[in-house]
C-alpha positions as CSV (number, residue, x, y, z in Angstrom):
1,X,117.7,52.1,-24.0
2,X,116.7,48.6,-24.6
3,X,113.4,49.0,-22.7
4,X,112.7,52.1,-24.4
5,X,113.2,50.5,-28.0
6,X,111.0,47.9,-26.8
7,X,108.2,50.0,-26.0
8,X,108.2,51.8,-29.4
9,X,108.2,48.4,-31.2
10,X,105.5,47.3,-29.2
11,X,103.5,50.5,-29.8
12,X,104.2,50.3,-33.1
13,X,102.6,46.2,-33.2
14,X,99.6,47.0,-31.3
15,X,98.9,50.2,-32.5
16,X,97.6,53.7,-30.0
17,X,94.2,52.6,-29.7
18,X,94.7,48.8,-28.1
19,X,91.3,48.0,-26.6
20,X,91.5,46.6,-23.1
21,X,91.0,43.1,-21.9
22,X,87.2,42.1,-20.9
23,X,87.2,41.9,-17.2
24,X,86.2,38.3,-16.0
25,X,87.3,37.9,-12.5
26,X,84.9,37.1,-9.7
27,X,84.9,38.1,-6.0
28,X,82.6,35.3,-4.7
29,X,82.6,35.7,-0.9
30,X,84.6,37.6,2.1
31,X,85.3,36.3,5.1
32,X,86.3,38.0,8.4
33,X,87.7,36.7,11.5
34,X,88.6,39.7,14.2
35,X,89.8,40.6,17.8
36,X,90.2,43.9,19.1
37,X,93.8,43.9,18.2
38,X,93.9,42.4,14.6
39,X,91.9,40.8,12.1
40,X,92.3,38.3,9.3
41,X,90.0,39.0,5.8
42,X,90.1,36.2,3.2
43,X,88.9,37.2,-0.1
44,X,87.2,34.3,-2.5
45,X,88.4,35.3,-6.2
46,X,88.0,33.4,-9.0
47,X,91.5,34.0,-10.6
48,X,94.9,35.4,-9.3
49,X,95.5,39.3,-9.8
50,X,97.5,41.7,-9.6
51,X,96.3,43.2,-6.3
52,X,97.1,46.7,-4.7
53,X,96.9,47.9,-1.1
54,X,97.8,50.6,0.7
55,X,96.6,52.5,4.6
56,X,95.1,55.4,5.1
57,X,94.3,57.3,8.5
58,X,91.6,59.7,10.2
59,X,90.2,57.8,10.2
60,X,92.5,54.5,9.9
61,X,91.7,52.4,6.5
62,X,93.4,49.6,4.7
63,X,92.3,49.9,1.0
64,X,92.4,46.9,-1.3
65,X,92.1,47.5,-5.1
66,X,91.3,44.4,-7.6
67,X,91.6,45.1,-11.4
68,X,89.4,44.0,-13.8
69,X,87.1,42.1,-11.1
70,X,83.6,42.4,-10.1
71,X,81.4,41.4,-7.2
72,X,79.8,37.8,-7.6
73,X,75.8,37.9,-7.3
74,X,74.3,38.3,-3.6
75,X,77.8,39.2,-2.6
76,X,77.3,40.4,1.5
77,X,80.3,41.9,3.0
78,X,80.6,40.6,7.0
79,X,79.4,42.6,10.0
80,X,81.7,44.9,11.7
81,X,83.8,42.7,14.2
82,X,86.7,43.3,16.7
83,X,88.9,45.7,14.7
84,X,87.0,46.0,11.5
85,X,84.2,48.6,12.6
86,X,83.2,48.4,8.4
87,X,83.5,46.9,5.4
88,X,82.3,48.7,1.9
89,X,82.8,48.0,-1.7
90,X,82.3,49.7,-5.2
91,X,83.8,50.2,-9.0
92,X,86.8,52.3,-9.8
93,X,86.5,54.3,-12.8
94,X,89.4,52.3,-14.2
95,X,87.1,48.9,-13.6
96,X,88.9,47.9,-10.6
97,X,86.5,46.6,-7.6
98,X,87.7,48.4,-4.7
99,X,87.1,47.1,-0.6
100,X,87.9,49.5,2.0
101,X,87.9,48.3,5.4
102,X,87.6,50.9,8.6
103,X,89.3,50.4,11.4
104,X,90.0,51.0,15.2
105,X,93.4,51.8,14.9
106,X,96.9,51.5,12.9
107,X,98.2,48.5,12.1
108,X,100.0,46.8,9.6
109,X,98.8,45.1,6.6
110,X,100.4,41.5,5.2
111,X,98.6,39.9,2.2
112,X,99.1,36.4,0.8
113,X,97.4,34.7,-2.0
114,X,96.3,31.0,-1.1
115,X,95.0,28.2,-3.1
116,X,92.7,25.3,-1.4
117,X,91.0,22.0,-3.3
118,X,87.8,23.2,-1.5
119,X,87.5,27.2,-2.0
120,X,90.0,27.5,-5.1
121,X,92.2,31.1,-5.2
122,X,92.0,32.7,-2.2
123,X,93.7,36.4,-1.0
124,X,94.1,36.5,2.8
125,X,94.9,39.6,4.3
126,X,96.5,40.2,7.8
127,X,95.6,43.2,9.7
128,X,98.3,42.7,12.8
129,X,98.5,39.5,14.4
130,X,95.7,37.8,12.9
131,X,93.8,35.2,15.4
132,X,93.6,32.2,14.9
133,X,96.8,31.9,12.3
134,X,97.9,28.9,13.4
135,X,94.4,27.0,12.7
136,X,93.5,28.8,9.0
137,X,97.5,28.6,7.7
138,X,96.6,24.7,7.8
139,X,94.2,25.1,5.1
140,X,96.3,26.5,2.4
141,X,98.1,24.5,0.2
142,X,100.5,27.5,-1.9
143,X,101.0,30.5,0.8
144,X,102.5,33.0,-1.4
145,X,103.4,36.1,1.1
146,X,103.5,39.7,-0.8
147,X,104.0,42.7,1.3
148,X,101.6,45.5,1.8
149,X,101.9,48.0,-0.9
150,X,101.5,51.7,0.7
151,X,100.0,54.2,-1.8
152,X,102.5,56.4,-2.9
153,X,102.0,60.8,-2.2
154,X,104.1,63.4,-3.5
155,X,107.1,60.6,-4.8
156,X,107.4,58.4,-7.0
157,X,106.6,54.5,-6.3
158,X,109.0,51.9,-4.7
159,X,111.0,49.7,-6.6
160,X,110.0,46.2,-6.2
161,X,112.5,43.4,-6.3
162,X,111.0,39.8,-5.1
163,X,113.2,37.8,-2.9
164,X,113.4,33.9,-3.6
165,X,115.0,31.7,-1.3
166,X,115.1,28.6,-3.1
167,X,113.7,25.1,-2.4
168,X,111.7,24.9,1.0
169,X,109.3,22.5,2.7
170,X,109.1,18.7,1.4
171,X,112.3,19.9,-0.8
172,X,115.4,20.3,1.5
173,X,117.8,21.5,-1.6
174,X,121.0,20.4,-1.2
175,X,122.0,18.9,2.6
176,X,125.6,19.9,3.9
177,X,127.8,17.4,4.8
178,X,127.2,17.8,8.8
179,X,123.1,17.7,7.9
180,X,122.7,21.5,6.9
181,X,120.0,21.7,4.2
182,X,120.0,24.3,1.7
183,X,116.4,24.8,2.5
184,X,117.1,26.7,5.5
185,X,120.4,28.7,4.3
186,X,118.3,30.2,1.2
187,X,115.5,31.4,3.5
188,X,118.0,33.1,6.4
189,X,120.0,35.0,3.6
190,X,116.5,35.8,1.7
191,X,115.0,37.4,5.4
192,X,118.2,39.2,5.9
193,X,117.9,40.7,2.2
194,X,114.8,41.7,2.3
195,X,115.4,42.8,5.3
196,X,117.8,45.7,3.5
197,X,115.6,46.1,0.8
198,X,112.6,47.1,3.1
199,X,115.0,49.4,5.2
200,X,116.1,51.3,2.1
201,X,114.0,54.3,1.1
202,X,112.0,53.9,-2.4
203,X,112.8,50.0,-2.5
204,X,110.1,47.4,-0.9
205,X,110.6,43.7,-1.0
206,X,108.4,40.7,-2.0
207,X,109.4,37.5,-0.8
208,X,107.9,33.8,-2.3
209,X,108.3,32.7,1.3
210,X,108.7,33.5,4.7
211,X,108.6,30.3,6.1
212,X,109.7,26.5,5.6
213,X,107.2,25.7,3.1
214,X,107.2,24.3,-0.6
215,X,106.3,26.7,-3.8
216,X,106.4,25.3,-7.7
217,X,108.9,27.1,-9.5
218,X,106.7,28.7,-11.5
219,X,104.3,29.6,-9.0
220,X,107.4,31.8,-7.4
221,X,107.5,33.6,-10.8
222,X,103.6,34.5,-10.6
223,X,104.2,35.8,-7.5
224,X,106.6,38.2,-8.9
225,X,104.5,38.8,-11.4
226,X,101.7,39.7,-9.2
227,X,103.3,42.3,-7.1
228,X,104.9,43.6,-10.4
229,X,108.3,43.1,-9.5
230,X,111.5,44.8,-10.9
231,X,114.1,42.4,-10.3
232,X,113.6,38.5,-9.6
233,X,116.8,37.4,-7.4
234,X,116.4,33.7,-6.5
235,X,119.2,32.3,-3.6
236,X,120.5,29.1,-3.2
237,X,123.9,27.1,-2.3
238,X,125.1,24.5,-5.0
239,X,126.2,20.8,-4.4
240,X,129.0,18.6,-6.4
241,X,130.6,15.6,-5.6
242,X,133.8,17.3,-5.3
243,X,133.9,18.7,-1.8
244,X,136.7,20.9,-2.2
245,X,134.7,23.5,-4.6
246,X,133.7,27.1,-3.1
247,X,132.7,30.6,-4.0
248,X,129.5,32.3,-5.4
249,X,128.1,32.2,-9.0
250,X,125.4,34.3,-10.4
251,X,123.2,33.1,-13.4
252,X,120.7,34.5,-15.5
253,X,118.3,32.5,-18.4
254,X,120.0,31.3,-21.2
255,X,118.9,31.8,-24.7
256,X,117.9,28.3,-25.2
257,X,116.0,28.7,-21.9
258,X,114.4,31.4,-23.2
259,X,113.5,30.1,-26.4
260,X,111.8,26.8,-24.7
261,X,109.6,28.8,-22.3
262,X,108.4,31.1,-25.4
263,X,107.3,28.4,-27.0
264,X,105.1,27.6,-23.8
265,X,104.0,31.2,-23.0
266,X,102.6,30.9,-27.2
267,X,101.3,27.6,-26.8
268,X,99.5,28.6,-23.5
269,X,99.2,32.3,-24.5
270,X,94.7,31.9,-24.2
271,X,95.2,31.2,-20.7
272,X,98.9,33.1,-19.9
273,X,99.5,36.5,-17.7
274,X,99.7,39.8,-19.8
275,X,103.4,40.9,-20.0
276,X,104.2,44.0,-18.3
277,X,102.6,47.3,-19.3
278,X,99.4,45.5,-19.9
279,X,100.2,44.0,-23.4
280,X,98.0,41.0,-24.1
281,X,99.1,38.0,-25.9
282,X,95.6,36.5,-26.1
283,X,94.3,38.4,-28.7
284,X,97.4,38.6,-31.0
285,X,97.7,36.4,-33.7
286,X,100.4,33.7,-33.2
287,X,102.8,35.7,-35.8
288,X,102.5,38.9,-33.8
289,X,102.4,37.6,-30.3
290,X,105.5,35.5,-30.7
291,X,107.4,38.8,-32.4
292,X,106.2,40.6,-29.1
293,X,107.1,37.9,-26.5
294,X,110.5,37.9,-28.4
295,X,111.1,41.1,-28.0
296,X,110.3,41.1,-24.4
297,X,112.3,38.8,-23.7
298,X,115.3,40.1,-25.5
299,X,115.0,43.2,-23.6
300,X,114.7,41.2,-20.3
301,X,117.9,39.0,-20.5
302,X,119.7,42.4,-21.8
303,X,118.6,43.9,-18.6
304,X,119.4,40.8,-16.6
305,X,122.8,40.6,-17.4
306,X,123.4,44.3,-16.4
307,X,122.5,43.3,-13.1
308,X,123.5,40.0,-12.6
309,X,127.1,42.1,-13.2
310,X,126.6,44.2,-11.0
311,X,125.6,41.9,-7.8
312,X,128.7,39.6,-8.7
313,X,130.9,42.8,-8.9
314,X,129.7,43.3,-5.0
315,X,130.0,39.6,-4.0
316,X,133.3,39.4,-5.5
317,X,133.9,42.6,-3.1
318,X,133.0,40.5,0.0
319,X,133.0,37.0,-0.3
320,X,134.8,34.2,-2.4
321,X,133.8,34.4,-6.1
322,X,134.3,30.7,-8.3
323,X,133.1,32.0,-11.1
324,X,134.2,35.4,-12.0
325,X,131.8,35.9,-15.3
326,X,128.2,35.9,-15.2
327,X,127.0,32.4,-16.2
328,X,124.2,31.3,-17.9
329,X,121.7,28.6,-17.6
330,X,117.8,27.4,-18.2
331,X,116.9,27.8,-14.6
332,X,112.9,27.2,-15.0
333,X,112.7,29.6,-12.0
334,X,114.6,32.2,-14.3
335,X,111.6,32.2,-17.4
336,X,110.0,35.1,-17.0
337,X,109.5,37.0,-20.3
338,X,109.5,40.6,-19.3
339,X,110.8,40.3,-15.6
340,X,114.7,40.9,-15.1
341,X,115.7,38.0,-13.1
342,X,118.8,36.3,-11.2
343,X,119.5,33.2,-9.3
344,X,122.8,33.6,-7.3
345,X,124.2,30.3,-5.7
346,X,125.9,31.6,-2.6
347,X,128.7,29.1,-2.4
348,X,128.5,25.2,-2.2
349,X,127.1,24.2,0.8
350,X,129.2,20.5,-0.2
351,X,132.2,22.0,1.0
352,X,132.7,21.2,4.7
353,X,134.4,24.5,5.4
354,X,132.1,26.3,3.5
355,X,129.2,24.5,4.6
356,X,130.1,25.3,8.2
357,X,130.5,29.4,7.1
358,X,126.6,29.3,5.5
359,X,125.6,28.3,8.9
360,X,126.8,31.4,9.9
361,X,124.7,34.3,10.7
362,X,127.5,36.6,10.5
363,X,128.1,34.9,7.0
364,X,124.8,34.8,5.8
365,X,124.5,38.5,6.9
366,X,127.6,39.3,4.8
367,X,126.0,37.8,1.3
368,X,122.8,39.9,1.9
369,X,124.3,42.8,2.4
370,X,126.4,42.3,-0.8
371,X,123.7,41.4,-3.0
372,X,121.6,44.3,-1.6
373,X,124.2,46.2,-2.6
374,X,124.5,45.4,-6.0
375,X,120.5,45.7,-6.0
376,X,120.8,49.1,-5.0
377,X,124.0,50.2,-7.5
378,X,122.2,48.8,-10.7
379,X,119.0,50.3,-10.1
380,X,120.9,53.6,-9.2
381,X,122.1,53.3,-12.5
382,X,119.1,51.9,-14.0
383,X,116.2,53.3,-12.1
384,X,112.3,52.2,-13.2
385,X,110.4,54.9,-15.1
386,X,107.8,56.2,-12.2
387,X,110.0,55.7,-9.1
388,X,111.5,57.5,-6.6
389,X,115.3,56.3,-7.9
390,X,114.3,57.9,-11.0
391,X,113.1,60.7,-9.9
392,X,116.6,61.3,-7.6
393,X,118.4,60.4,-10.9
394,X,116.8,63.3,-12.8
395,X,117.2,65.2,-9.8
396,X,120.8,64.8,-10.1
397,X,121.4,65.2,-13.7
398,X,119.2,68.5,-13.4
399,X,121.7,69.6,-10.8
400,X,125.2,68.7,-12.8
401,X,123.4,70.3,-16.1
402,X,122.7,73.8,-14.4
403,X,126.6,73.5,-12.7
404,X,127.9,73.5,-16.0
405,X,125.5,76.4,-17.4
């Protein structure tokens, strides 16, 4: 309901005929590095976007669409090579540049957006076991993994929830009192939930990273942003001094939070990401664009807090709970506008008991599964406009209505 008024206030602000955004990003160059059995294609774009992929066979494709991007002048795509037997490239109606690469055979797609002092933003996509991984991961200084996105047939699209496991490379987090660091905790339990996420039909998961390496906190956002994500769930495991503390807590952005970050998305708002539904702060004046990103974000917390409920209702289920009410805080990891997100702290890795159980896999395993499970409930309950939860729903609801005919 609160997403709905949302969208008629918005309409209302902007008015039916919104004109789009001029498109301004640039592919500059693509590079391809092949064997017979996988291939790795890095893409040279001027700015981050909001990419889309999905695989098609007979013959076997992977198709890449880029919105509101264009070709940079004297742009030459690479020879076919190893797996790739061709490369070709042209407009969508819609303005989106699209590159379709032919291949050999089936295999799965990866993509990752990288930055580098040298070549700037670049998208790498991985086409099986890449070659040469080891060498061209050495380059990048913000590997930011995103899942392949499959292009959807006769149902309606995945849900999208982006896993966080919190803290990573030069940042250990919080280190246990026999040397555990949090660091490694957050990204087992984030593997093992997205994991679930992945295995469950109509959800897909997006995680910030895969691997012991350090993201800024608001770089993690973007890449939620990116894969236009419906949930945000960052994982950690608090510290205190007193080591006799225990149990989960789930927060969500607090209004002060919230009212700080606005403040930067208005100050920032020329060079800032569109909120969802493609609504464009940039060419609002500063009156309407803040009663927009306030509204957004109203709507966002609401939705947050629904659930943030629900995944402590289904810890408290399965492991020790410390706080039984949904707290609130101004997590800078939390301040997405128009992105409903959560950052759970699994249990205090200070304890020495509990610090011992979060080096458990069969732990670990047990708070994934728990916060899948309140994933899954809320957005059973709350399913996306477009996906195939919603369409189930409806589904459902068609079925009780003509029961009761």
């Amino acid at each position: 309901m609160i997403r709905k008024i949302f969208q008629i206030l918005v309409l209302v602000a902007l008015g039916a005929g919104s004109a789009a955004g001029a498109a301004d990003a640039r592919l500059g160059a693509v590079h391809l590095v092949a064997s017979e059995a996988a291939a790795r294609v890095t893409l040279d774009i001027s700015r981050f976007m909001g990419e889309r992929f999905f695989t098609l066979d007979r013959p076997f494709r992977a198709v890449i669409d880029l919105p509101q991007t264009r070709a940079g002048r004297g742009l030459r795509l690479p020879r076919a090579r190893g797996l790739v037997a061709g490369m070709r490239m042209g407009l969508r109606p819609n303005g989106a540049l699209r590159l379709v690469l032919v291949l050999h055979s089936a295999v799965r797609l990866h993509a990752a957006w990288a930055y580098s002092p040298a070549r700037g933003h670049e998208l790498v996509l991985t086409l099986g076991d890449a070659p040469g991984a080891g060498a061209t991961a050495a380059r990048y200084t913000i590997p930011t993994p995103i899942r392949a996105r499959h292009e959807p047939l006769n149902t309606g699209r995945d849900i999208v929830v982006a896993v966080d496991p919190g803290h990573g490379g030069v940042d250990p987090g919080a280190i246990g009192p026999d040397g555990l660091e949090e660091k490694t905790v957050t990204l087992a339990i984030g593997r093992l939930l997205a994991h679930r996420i992945d295995e469950q039909r109509g959800m897909r998961a997006v995680l910030t990273r895969d691997s012991d390496i350090f993201i800024p906190l608001r770089e993690r956002r973007e890449i939620a942003r990116r894969a236009k994500a419906d949930l945000f769930v960052s994982i950690h495991a608090d510290d205190v001094s007193q080591r006799d503390i225990a149990g989960a807590s789930v927060y969500i952005l607090s209004l002060r939070g919230a009212s700080s970050e606005a403040a930067r998305w208005l100050a920032e708002r020329e060079n800032s990401a569109d909120l969802k539904g493609g609504i464009k702060l940039s060419d609002k004046s500063s009156t309407l664009a803040s009663v927009l990103l306030n509204l957004s974000q109203s709507a966002t917390i609401s939705e947050s807090m629904t659930a943030a409920r629900q995944v402590l209702a289904s810890l408290d289920r399965s492991v020790p709970v410390r706080k039984p009410q949904v707290q609130q805080a101004a997590f800078v990891v939390l301040k997405s506008p128009d992105i409903p997100s959560m950052l759970i702290e699994t249990d205090y890795i200070s304890d020495p008991l509990e610090d011992r159980k979060l080096a458990n896999p069969a732990y670990q395993r047990r708070i994934a599964d728990a916060i899948f499970r309140g994933v899954c409930a809320y957005f059973r309950e709350h399913p996306p406009a477009g996906t195939l939860f919603a369409e189930e729903r409806q589904r459902e609801l068609d079925r009780l209505v003509a029961r009761n005919r």
